[in-house]
C-alpha positions as CSV (number, residue, x, y, z in Angstrom):
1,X,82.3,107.4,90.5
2,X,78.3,107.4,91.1
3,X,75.8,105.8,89.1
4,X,72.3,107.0,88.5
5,X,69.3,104.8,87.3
6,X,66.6,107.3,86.0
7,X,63.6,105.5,84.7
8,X,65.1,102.3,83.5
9,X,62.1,99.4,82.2
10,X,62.6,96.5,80.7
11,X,60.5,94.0,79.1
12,X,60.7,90.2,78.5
13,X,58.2,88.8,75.8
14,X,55.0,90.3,76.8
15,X,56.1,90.7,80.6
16,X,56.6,94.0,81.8
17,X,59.7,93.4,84.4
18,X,60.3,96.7,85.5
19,X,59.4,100.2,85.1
20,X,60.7,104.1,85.5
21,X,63.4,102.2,88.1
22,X,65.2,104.7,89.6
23,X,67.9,104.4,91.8
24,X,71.9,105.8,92.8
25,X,75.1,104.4,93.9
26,X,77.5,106.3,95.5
27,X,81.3,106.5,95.6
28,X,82.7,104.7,98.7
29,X,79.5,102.6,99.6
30,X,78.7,99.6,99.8
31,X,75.2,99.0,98.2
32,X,73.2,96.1,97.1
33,X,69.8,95.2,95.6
34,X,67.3,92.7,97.9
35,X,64.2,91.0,95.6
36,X,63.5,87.7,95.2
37,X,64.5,85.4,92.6
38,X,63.3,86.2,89.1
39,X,62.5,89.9,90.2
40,X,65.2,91.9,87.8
41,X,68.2,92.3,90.1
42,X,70.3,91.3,87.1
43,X,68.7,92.3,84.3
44,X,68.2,95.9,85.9
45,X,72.1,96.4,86.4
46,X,73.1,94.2,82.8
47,X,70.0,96.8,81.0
48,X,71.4,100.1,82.6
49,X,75.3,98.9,81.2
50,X,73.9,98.2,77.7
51,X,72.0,101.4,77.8
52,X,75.2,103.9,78.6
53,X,77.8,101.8,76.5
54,X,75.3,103.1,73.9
55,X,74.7,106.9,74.8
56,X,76.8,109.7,74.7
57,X,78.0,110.7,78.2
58,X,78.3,114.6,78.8
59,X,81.6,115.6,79.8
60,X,82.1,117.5,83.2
């Protein structure tokens, strides 16, 4: 299965975190995200699980 990000943000308080992220993961690869600490590594993959529990998926 691959995942695409398309313009993910997310906000904390009054502190934009991050913006129109975009990114993919593809099927057999190994792939990781690189910030520092308190950057949104987390929050971008927990924000983009929340988002498609949510949404309809199209069917292929």
């Amino acid at each position: 299965m691959e995942i695409d990000i398309q313009n993910l943000s997310f906000n904390f308080k009054t502190q934009n975190i991050f913006e129109n992220t975009t990114v993919s993961f593809a099927e057999g690869k190994i792939s990781f995200i690189m910030a520092p600490n308190g950057r949104g590594k987390t929050n971008t993959i927990e924000t983009y699980f929340r988002k498609s529990a949510c949404e309809p998926r199209p069917y292929k």
